[in-house]
C-alpha positions as CSV (number, residue, x, y, z in Angstrom):
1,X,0.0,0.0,0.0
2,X,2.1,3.0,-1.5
3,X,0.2,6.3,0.0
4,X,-0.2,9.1,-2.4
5,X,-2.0,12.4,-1.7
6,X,-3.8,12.1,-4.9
7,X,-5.1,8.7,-3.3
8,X,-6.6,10.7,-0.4
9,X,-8.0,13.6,-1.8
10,X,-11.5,14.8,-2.8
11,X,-11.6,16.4,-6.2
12,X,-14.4,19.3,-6.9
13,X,-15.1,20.0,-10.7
14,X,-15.5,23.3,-11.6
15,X,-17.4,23.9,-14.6
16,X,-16.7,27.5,-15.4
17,X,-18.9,28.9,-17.9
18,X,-21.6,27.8,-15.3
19,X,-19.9,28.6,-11.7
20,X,-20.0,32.2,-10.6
21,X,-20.3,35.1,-13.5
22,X,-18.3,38.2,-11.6
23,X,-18.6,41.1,-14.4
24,X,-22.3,40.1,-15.3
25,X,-21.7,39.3,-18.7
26,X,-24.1,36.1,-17.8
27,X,-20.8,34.1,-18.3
28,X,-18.8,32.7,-15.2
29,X,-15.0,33.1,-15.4
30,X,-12.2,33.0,-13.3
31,X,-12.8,35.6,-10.8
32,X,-15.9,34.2,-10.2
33,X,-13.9,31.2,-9.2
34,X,-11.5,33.0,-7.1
35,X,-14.4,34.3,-5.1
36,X,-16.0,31.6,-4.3
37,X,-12.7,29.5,-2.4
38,X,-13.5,29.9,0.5
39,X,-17.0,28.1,0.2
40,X,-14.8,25.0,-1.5
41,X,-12.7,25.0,1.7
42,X,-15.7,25.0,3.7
43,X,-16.7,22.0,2.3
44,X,-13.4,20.7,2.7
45,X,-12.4,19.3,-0.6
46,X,-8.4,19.8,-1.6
47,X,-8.4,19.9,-5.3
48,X,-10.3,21.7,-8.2
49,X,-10.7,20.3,-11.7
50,X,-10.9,22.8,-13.7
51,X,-13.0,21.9,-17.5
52,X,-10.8,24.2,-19.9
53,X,-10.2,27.9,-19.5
54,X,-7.9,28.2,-22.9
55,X,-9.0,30.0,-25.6
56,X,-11.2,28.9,-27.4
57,X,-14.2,29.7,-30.2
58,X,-16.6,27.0,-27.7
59,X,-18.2,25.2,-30.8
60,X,-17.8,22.6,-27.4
61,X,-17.9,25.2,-24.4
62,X,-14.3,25.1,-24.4
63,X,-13.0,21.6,-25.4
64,X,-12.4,23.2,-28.9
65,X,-9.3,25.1,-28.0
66,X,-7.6,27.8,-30.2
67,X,-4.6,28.8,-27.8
68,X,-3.5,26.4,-25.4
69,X,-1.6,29.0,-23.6
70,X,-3.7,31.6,-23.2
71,X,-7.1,32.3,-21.8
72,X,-10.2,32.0,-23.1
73,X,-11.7,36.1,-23.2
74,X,-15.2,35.0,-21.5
75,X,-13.0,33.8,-18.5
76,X,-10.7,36.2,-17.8
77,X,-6.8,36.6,-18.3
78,X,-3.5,34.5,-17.6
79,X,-3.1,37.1,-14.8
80,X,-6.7,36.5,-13.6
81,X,-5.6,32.6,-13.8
82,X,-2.3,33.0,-12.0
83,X,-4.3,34.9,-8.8
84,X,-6.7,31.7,-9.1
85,X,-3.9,29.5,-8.6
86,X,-2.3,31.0,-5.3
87,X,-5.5,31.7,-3.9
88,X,-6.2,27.8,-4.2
89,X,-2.7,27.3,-2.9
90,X,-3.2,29.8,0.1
91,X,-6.0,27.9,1.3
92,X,-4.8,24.0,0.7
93,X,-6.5,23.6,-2.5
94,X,-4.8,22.3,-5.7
95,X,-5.7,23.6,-9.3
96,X,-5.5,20.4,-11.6
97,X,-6.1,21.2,-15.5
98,X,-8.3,20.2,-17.9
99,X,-6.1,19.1,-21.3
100,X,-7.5,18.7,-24.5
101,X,-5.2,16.9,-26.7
102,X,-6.6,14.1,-28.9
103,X,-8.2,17.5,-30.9
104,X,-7.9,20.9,-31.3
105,X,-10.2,24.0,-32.9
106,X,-10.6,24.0,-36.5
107,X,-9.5,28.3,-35.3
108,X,-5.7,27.1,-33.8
109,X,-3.2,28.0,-35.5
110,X,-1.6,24.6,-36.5
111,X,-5.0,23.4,-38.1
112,X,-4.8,27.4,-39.8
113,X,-1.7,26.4,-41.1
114,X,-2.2,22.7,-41.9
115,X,-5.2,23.3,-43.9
116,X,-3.6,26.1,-46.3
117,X,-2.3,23.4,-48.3
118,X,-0.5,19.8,-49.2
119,X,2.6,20.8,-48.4
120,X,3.1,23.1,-45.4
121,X,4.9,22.1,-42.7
122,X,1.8,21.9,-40.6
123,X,-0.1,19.3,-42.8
124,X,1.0,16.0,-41.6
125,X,0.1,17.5,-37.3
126,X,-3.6,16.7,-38.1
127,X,-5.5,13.1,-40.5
128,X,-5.7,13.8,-43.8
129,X,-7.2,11.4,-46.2
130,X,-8.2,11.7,-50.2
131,X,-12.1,10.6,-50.6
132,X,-13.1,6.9,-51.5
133,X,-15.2,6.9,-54.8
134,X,-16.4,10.2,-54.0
135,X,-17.3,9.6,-50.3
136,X,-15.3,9.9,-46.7
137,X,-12.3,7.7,-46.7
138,X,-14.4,5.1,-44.3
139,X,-17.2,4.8,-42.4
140,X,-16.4,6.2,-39.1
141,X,-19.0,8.2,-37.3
142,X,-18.5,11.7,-35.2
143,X,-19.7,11.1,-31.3
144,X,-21.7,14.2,-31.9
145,X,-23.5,13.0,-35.2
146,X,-22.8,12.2,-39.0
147,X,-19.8,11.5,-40.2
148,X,-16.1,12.0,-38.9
149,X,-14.7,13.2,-41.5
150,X,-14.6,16.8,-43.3
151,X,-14.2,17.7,-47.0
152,X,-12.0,20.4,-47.0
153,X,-12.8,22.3,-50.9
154,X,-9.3,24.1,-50.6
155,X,-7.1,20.9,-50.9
156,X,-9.5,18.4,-51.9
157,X,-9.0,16.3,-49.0
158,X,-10.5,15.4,-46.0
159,X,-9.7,15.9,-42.6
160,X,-10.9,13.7,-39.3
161,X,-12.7,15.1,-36.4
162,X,-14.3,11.8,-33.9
163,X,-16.1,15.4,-32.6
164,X,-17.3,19.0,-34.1
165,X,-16.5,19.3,-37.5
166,X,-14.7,22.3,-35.6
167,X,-12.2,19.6,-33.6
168,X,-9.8,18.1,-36.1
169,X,-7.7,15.2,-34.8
170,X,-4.4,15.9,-33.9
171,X,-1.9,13.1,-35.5
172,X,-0.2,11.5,-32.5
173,X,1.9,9.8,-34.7
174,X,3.6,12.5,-35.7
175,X,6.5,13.5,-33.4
176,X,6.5,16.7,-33.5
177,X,3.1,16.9,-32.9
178,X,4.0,15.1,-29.2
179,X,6.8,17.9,-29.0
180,X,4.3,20.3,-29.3
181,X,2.1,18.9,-26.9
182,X,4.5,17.9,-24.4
183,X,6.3,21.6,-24.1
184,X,2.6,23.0,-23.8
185,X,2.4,20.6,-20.8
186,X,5.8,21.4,-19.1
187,X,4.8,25.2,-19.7
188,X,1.9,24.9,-17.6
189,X,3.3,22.8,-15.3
190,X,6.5,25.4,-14.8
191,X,3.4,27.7,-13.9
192,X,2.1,25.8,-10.6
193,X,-0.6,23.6,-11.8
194,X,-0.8,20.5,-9.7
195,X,-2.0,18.0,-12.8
196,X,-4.4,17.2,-15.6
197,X,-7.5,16.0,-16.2
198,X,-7.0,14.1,-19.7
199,X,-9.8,14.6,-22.0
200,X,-10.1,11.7,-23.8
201,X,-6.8,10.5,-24.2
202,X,-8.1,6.6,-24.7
203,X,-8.2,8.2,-28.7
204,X,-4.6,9.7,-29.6
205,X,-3.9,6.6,-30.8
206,X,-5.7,5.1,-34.3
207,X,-5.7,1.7,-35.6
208,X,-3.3,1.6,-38.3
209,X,-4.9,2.1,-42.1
210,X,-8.0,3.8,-40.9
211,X,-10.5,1.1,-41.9
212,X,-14.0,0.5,-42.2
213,X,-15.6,0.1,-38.0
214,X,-18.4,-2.3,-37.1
215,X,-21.5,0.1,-37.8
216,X,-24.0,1.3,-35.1
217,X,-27.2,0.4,-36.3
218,X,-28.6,3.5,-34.4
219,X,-26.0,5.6,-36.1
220,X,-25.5,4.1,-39.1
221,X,-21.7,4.6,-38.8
222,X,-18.7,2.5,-37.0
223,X,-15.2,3.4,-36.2
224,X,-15.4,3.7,-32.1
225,X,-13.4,0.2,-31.8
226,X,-10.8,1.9,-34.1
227,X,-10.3,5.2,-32.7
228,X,-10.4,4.1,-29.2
229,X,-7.2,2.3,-27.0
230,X,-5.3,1.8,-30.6
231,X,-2.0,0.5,-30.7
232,X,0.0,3.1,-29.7
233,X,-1.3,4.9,-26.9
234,X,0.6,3.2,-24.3
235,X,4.2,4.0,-26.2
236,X,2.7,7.5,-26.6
237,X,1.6,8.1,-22.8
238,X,4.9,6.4,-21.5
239,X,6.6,8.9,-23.3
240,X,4.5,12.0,-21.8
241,X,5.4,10.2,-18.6
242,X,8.9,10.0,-19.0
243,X,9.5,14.2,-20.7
244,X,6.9,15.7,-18.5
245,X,5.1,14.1,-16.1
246,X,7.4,12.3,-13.8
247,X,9.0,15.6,-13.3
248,X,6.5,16.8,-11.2
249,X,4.5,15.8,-8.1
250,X,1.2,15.8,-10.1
251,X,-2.4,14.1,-10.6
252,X,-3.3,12.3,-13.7
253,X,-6.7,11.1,-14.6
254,X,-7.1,10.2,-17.8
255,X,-10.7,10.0,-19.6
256,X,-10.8,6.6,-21.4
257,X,-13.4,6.1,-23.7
258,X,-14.3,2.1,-24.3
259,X,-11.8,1.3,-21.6
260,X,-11.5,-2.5,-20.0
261,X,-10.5,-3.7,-16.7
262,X,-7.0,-5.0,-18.7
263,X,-6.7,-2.0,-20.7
264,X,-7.1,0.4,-17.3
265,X,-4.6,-1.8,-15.6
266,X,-2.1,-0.8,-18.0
267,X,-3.5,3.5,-18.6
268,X,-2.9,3.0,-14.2
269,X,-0.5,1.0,-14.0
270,X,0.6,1.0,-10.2
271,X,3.8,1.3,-11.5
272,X,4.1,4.8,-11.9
273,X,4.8,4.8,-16.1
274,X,1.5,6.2,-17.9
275,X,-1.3,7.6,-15.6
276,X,-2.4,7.4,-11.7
277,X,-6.2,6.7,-12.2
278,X,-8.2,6.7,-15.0
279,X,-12.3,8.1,-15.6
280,X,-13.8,4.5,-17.2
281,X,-17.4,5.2,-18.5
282,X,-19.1,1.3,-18.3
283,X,-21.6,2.4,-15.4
284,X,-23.3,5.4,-17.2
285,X,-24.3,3.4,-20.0
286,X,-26.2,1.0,-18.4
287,X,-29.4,2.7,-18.4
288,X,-29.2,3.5,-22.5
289,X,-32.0,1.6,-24.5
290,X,-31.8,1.4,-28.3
291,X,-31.6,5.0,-29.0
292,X,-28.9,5.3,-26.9
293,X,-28.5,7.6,-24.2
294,X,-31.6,9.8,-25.4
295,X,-34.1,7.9,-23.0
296,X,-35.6,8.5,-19.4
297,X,-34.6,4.5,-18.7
298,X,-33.5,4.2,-15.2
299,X,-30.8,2.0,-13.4
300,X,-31.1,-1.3,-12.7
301,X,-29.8,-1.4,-8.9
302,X,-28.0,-5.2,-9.5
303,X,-26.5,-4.0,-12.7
304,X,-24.9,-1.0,-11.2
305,X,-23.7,-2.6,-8.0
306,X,-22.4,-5.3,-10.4
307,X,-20.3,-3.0,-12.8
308,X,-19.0,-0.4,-9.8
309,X,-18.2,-3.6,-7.6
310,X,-16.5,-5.0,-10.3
311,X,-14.2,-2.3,-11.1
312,X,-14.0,-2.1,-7.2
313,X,-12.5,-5.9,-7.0
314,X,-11.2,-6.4,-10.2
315,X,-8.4,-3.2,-9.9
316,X,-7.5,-4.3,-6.1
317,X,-3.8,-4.3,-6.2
318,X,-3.2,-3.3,-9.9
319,X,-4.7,0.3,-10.5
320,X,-6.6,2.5,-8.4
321,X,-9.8,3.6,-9.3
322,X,-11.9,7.4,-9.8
323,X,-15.3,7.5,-8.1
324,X,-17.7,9.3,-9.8
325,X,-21.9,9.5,-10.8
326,X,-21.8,13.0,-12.0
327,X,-19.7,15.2,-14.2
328,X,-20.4,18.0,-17.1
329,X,-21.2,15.2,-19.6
330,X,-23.6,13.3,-17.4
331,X,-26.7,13.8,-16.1
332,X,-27.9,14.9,-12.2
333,X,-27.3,11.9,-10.5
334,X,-30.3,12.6,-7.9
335,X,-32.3,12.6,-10.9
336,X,-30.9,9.9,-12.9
337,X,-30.5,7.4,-9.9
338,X,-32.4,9.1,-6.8
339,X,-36.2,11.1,-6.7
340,X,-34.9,14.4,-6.5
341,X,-34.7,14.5,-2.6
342,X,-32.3,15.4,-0.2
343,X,-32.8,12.1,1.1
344,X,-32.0,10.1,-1.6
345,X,-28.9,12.6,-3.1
346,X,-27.6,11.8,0.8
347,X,-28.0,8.0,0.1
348,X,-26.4,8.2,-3.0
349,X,-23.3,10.1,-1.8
350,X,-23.1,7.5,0.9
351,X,-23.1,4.5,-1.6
352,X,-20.0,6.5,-3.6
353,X,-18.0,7.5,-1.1
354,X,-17.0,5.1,1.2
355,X,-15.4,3.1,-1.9
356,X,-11.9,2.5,-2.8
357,X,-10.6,5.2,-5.2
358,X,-10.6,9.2,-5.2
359,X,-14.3,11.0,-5.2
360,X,-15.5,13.6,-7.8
361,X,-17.6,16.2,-6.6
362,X,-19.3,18.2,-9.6
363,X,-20.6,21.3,-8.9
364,X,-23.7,21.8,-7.3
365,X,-23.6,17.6,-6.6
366,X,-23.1,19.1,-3.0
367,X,-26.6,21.0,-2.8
368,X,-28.6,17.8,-4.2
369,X,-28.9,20.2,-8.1
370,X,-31.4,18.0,-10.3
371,X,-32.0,17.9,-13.7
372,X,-34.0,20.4,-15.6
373,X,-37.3,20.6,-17.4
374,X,-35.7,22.4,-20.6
375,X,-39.8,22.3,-22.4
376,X,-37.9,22.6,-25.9
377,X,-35.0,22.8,-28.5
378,X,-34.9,26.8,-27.6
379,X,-33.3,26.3,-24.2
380,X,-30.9,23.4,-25.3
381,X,-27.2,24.8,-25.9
382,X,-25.1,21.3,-25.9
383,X,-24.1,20.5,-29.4
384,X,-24.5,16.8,-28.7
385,X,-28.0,17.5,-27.6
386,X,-29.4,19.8,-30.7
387,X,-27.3,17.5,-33.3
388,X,-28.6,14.4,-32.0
389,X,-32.5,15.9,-31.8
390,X,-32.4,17.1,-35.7
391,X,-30.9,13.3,-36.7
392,X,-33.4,11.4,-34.4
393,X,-36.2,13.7,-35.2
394,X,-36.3,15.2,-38.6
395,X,-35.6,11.2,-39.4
396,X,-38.8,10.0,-37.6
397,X,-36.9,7.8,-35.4
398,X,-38.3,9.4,-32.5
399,X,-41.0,11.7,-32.0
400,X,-40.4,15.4,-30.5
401,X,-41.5,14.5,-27.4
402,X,-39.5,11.4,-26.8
403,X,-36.6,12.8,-27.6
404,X,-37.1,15.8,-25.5
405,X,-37.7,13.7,-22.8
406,X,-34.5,11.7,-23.0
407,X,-32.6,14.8,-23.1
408,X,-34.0,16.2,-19.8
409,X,-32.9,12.5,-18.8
410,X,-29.7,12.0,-20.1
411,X,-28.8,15.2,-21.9
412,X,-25.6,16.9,-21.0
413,X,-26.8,20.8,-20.5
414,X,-28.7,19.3,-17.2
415,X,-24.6,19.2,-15.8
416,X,-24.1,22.9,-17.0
417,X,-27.4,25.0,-15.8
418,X,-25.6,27.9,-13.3
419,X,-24.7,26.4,-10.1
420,X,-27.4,28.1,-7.5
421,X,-26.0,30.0,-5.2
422,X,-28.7,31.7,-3.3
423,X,-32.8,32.2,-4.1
424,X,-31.8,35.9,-5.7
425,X,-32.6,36.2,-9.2
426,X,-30.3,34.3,-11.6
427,X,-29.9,31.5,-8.6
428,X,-27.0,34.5,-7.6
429,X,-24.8,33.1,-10.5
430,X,-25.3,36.3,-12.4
431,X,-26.1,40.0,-12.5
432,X,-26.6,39.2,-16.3
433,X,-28.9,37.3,-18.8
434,X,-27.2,33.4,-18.1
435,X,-25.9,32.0,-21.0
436,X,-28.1,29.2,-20.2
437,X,-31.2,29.4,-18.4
438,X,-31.5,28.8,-14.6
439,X,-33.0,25.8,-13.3
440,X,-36.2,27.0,-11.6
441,X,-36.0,25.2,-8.5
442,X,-32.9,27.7,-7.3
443,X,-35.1,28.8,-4.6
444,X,-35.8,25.1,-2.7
445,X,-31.9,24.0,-3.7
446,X,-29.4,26.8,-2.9
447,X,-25.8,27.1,-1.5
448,X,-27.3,30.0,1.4
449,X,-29.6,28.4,2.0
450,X,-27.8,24.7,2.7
451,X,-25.1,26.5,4.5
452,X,-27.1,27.7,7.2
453,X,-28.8,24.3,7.7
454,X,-27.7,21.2,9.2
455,X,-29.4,19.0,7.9
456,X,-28.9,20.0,4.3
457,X,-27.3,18.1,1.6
458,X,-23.7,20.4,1.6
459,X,-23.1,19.6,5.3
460,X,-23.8,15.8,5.0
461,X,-21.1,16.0,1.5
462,X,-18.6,18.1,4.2
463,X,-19.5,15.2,6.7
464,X,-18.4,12.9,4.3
465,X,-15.5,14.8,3.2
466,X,-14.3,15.0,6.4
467,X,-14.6,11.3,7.0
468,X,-12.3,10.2,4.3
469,X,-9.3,13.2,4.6
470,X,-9.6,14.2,7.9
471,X,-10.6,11.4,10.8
472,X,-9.6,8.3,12.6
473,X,-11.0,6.1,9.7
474,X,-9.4,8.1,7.0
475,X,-7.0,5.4,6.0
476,X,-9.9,2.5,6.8
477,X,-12.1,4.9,4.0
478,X,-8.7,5.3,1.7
479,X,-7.0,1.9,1.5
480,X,-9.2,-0.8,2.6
481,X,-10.2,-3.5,0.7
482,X,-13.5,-3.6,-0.9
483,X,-16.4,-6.6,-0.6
484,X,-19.8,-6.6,-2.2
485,X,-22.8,-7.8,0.1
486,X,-26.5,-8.6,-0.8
487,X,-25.9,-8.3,-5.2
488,X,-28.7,-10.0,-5.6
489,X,-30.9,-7.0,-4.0
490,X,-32.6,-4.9,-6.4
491,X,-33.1,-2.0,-3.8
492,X,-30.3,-2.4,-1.6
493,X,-26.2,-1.4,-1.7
494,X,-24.6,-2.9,0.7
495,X,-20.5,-3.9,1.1
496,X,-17.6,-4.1,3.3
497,X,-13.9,-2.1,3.8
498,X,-11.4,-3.6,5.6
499,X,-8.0,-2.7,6.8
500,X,-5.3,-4.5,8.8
501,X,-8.9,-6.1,11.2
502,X,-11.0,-3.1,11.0
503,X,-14.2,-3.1,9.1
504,X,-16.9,-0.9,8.0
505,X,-20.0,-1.6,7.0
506,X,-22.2,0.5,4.6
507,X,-26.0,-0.1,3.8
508,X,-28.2,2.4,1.4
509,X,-31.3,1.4,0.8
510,X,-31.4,3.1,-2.9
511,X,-35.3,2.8,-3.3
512,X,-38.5,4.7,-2.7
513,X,-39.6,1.9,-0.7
514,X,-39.4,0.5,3.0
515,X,-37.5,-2.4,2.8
516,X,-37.0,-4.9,5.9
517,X,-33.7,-6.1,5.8
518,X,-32.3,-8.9,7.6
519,X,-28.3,-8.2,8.7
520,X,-26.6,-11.5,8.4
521,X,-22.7,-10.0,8.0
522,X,-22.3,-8.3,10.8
523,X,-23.5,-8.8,14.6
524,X,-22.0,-5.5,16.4
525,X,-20.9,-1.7,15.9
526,X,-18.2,-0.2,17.5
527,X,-19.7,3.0,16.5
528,X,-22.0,5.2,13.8
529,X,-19.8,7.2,11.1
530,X,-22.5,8.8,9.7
531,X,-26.5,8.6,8.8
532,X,-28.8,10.7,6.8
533,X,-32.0,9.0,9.3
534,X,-30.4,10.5,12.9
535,X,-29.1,7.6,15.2
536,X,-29.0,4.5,13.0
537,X,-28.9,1.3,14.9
538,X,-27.3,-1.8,13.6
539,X,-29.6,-5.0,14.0
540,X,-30.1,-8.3,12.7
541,X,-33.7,-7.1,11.8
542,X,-33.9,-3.9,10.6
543,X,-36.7,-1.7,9.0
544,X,-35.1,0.7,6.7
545,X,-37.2,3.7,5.6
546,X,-36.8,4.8,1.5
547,X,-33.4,6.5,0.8
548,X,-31.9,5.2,4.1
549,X,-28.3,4.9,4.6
550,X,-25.5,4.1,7.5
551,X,-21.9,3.6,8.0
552,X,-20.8,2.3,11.1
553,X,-17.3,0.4,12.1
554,X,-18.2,-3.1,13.2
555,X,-16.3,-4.9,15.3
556,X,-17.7,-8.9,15.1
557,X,-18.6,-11.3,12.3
558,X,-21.9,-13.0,12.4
């Protein structure tokens, strides 16, 4: 057991656009951040993930970036940034960076240069192909609609983008294009930043030849299993390892689209070569039907328990894991898995963070935020979201409303309404007209509000926080082995830690329903760690009302 402080901290994702708006431009930005530290610290969490900052035209809010060393205008300045930075430093809190690098905007000025002609000495930094019979070179789809490729009139070629026809591929097998990359990264590095957030870095790498994928009969495209874990990613991220990263005392999560148990084992490799922990996506899948993600399925219980316990068990000694239900491309996970309630976001909470692995906090997570009722294509702003709707239905595959539905289910802009601050107009986010609208409940669900209560959703997350950095069990929470209880429940999560004879026990009933539970694992407590139902006792019968959940350290077997 090699400790790490990446292993024991909590991690709070910062969205920007939609945190705190300072000049009322109905934009949030980096001073908005910087203002709001000292709430973070109250809640106790030690490092920020920032989603991108760098400049950038935001065909993808940001994930389309133009500069990668300068700052996106909406946010703010590389002064405001550097002010950012020590104020999360005065106060304990790390600044870990969002990085971008399998694509960049169509706007930066490689991909200006590249595209100007055959033969500058740009071209060969992004995928270039000549058409097939008057067609894309193959078949591969964009993960936000149509095709992946781009005709480009100017050089009769086309260009790959697995995103926005706006995000071109960068060509990881060119050399100089990981020179590029890897001085950018030692650069900000040099600057203070305490690590990256790798946005999908599972696609640098492309099978060889570029051919035809397996198509998506949804889609009606393939390509995923071919621009996902290819054959050089490893070589490629061993090398980023070796020039940058092991030069610094950083954080490394790397977002791995299509990623396996074997494949993560190697991306995390305990020993130190590629990455320390990598985002794997299995578990928010699982409630897709055959359109995808655009549907208001919910969770089976045994299937989630199944896939997070797996990745629990199966990584035990050989990678360590992220924890996480919500993040800017997922839906509210009090919606998604929970009714909304305080109740059941406290339950939920519970079931994550008492696992093996470091905790993601997304913004407004903490206050129980929920999904919104967006009523129509008008309010939508995610490019996924408004692409997907026109393919699905203008082609009659699904009706208006359907479709509408699934996006207030799954749809990504749930993640990025403005965090709600207080019951003000704007939720407090904004002086301004919000680039996206508010969610309406802001007055029920607010951070004032939650502070001031003690009961309220923030103060059970600092509770929880505390728990796992900061308390007699913090290394029990950190480094103890994981074991599944009761899979075969359909309302309840229950498992087991242990470290060197101690042992907790955690129980969330993750229904709407009473559910008597007979306790056949564990006879005694030693004592309650927390409870969202007051003083929880541990019994061999137990009642346990809808949403429950308990922690306590037991000290005897059954």
């Amino acid at each position: 057991m090699e400790k790490k402080w990446w292993k024991e901290s909590v991690v709070y994702q910062i969205y920007p656009r939609s945190f705190c708006d300072s000049n009322g431009d109905g934009i949030g930005d980096l001073k908005g951040i910087t203002g709001k530290l000292d709430y973070l610290h109250e809640l106790g969490i030690n490092v920020i993930w920032l989603s991108p900052v760098y400049k950038s035209p935001n065909d993808d809010n940001g994930y389309d970036i133009s500069d990668y060393q300068d700052i996106m205008d909406e946010f703010g300045t590389l002064e405001d940034f550097d002010i950012l930075l020590k104020s999360a430093h005065d106060r304990g809190i790390k600044i870990v960076m969002d990085l971008v690098v399998n694509h960049t905007s169509d706007e930066h000025k490689w991909f200006v240069e590249s595209r100007s002609s055959k033969d500058n000495d740009k071209r060969d930094f992004y995928i270039w192909r000549e058409g097939r019979d008057g067609q894309a070179p193959n078949n591969w789809g964009s993960s936000f609609s149509g095709s992946a490729w781009e005709y480009d009139e100017k050089t009769d070629m086309y260009y790959l983008h697995c995103f926005s026809k706006k995000q071109p591929d960068l060509n990881w097998d060119n050399p100089r294009v990981r020179d590029e990359v890897f001085r950018m990264m030692t650069w900000w590095c040099d600057r203070g930043i305490d690590g990256f957030r790798m946005d999908v870095i599972s696609m640098i790498s492309k099978v060889e030849g570029l051919p035809d994928g397996q198509v998506d009969a949804n889609t009606g495209y393939g390509g995923l299993e071919n621009t996902t874990n290819g054959p050089h990613v490893h070589e490629y991220l061993k090398e980023m390892n070796k020039r940058v990263l092991s030069k610094y005392d950083i954080m490394t999560v790397g977002e791995c689209a299509g990623v396996t148990i074997e494949e993560a084992e190697k991306y995390a490799s305990l020993d130190g070569s590629e990455l320390n922990m990598v985002f794997q996506f299995e578990h928010v899948g699982l409630d897709y039907d055959e359109h995808g993600k655009w549907t208001a399925r919910r969770y089976d219980l045994r299937e989630l328990k199944k896939n997070l316990s797996k990745w629990q068990t199966e990584l035990e000694g050989k990678s360590w894991n992220s924890l996480f239900l919500d993040n800017h491309d997922q839906p509210r996970i009090v919606s998604r898995l929970g009714d909304d309630s305080p109740l059941s976001a406290k339950a939920i909470a519970t079931m994550l963070h008492f696992m093996k692995g470091t905790p993601y906090i997304y913004q407004g997570e903490e206050l129980g935020m929920t999904n919104c009722k967006f009523g129509c294509l008008e309010n939508l702003r995610d490019i996924e979201e408004i692409n997907a709707y026109h393919e699905l239905v203008d082609s009659g595959k699904m009706t208006r409303e359907a479709m509408i539905a699934g996006i207030e289910a799954k749809g990504r802009d749930n993640a990025r309404t403005p965090m709600q601050w207080d019951a003000s107009e704007n939720a407090g986010f904004t002086t301004g007209s919000p680039w996206i609208m508010v969610n309406p409940n802001y007055k029920e669900i607010n951070a004032e509000a939650e502070l001031k209560d003690a009961d309220s959703v923030f103060n059970y997350y600092k509770k929880l926080v505390s728990l796992r950095r900061k308390s007699e069990w913090s290394d029990l929470i950190v480094y103890g082995t994981y074991r599944l209880l009761d899979d075969e429940s359909s309302e309840i999560f229950a498992y087991e830690r242990e470290l060197n004879g101690r042992n907790l026990f955690v129980l969330c009933n993750l229904s709407d329903r009473e559910i008597h539970y007979h306790n056949d694992a564990f006879s005694k407590a030693n004592a309650l760690l927390i409870s969202n139902c007051g003083e929880a006792e541990l019994s061999e019968e137990m009642k346990l009302s809808p949403w429950f959940a308990a922690v306590w350290e037991v000290l005897s077997f059954v």
